[in-house]
N, C-alpha and C positions, 0 to 999 in steps of 0.2 A: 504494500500500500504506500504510495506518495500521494499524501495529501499537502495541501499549500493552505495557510493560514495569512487571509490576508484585512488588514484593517492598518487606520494608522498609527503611530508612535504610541502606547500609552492604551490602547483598544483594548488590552488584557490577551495578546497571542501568548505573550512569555509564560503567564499562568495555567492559559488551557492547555499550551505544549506541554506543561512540566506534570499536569495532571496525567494525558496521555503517555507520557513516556512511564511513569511510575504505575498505570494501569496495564496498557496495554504492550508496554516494551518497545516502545517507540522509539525512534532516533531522532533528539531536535537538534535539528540544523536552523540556530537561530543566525541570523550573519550580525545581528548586534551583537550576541555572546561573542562570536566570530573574532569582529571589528575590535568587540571591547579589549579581548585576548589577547590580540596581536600589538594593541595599543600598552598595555601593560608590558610589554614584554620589554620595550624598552629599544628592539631593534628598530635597525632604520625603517622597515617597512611600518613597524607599529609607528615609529615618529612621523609617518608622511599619514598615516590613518589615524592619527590622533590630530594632525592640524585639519585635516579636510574634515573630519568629524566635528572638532570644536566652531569651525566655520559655518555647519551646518548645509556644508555641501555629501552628497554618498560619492563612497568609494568605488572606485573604477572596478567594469563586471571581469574586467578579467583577471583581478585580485581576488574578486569576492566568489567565481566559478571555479578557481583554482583552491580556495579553502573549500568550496560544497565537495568538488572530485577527491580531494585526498581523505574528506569524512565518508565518502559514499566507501572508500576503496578500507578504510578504519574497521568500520562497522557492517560490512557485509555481512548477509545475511540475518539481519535483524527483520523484525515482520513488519516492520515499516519507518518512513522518515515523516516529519514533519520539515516540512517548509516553510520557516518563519523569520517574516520581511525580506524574502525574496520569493519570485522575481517582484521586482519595481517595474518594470520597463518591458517596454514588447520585446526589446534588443535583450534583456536577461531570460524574457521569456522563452526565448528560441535557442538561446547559449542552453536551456537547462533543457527543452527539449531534445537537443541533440546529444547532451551528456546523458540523458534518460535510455533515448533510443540505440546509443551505443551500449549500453549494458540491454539490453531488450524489454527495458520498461517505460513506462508514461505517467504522468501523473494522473490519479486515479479521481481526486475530489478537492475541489476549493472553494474553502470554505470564505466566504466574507463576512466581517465581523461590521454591521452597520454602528456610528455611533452620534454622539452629540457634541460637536464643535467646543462649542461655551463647558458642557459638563466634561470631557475631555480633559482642556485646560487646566481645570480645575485638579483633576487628579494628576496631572502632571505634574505641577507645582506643589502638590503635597508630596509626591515622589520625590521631588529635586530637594524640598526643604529636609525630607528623613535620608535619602540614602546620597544628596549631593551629585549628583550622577550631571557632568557637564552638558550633555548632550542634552538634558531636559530644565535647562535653563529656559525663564520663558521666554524670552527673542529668540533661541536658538530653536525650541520646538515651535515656535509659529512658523519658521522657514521649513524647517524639516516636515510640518502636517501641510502648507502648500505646496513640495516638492511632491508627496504623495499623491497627492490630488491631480496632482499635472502630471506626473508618470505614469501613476498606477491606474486612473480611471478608462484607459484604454485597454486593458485587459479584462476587466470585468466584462465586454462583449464577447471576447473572446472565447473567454472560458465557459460562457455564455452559449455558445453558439456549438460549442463542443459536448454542450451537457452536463459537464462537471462542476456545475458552479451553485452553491447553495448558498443562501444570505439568512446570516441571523442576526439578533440583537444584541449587540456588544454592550451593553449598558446598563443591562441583568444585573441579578446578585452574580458572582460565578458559580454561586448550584445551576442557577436559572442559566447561565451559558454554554454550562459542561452538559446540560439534559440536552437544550439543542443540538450541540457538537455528537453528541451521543447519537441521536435519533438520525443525522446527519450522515454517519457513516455505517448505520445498518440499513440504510436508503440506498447506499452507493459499495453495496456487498453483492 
């Protein structure tokens, strides 16, 4: 199973991924964990992903497909990946199809997480206020949730149009979003 979890900054993917992987033995391929990772690390690449992250620009796909390929090649044989905040882009879209279809898989289900702009924010800045987290500064996450909006709204046809695309309410308790995600993927079994 590839499923792709998509919603913007702050939607609650990190949570319903972490639920899934401790239920179902999932694999989250978050590219924030990713990003954040490579940024700590302290190498030059984390230092070139840590200025374009604090800018609140994303990181170039063929950095962030070369981190999905070496996770896909890690965790082989796990009974599924979660896809979380990628793809952004029809261009990452099609980088992750062709890495799918080279091992003889596709993505099976994507989910969209709909939510509320204003309440959003809101939990963003309480995030930034408890765990600091630079990227959810609030100037830096209003760039980062209109870069979503103007990337990512173009695949939602897509996926769309393929049949894999199911939309729920990100803005739930997360019981009320894990029932959905639930009901979500015994739909697309």
């Amino acid at each position: 199973m590839n499923l792709i979890l998509f919603g913007p900054p702050g939607a609650g993917k990190g949570t319903q991924s972490k639920r899934l992987v401790e239920q179902r033995g999932f694999v989250q391929l978050s590219t924030g964990d990713m990003l954040r990772a490579a940024r700590a690390s302290g190498s030059e690449l984390g230092k070139r992903v840590a200025k374009i992250m604090d800018e609140g620009g994303l990181v170039s796909d063929s950095i962030v497909i070369d981190l999905i390929a070496e996770q896909l090649d890690v965790c082989a044989g796990a009974p599924g990946f979660i896809f979380d905040g990628f793809p952004r882009t029809l261009g990452q879209a099609e980088a992750l199809d062709a890495l799918l279809e080279s091992r003889g898989e596709k993505v099976n289900l994507v989910i969209r997480m709909r939510v509320d702009d204003a309440r959003l924010l809101e939990r963003i800045t309480k995030r930034f206020e408890e765990q600091g987290r630079a990227d959810d500064n609030p100037a830096t996450f209003a760039r980062r949730l209109e870069r979503y909006y103007e990337d990512t709204a173009p695949l939602v046809p897509l996926y769309a149009e393929r049949g894999v695309l199911i939309e729920i309410d990100g803005m739930g308790s997360i019981e009320a979003v894990s029932g959905e995600i639930d009901a979500a993927l015994k739909q697309s079994v």
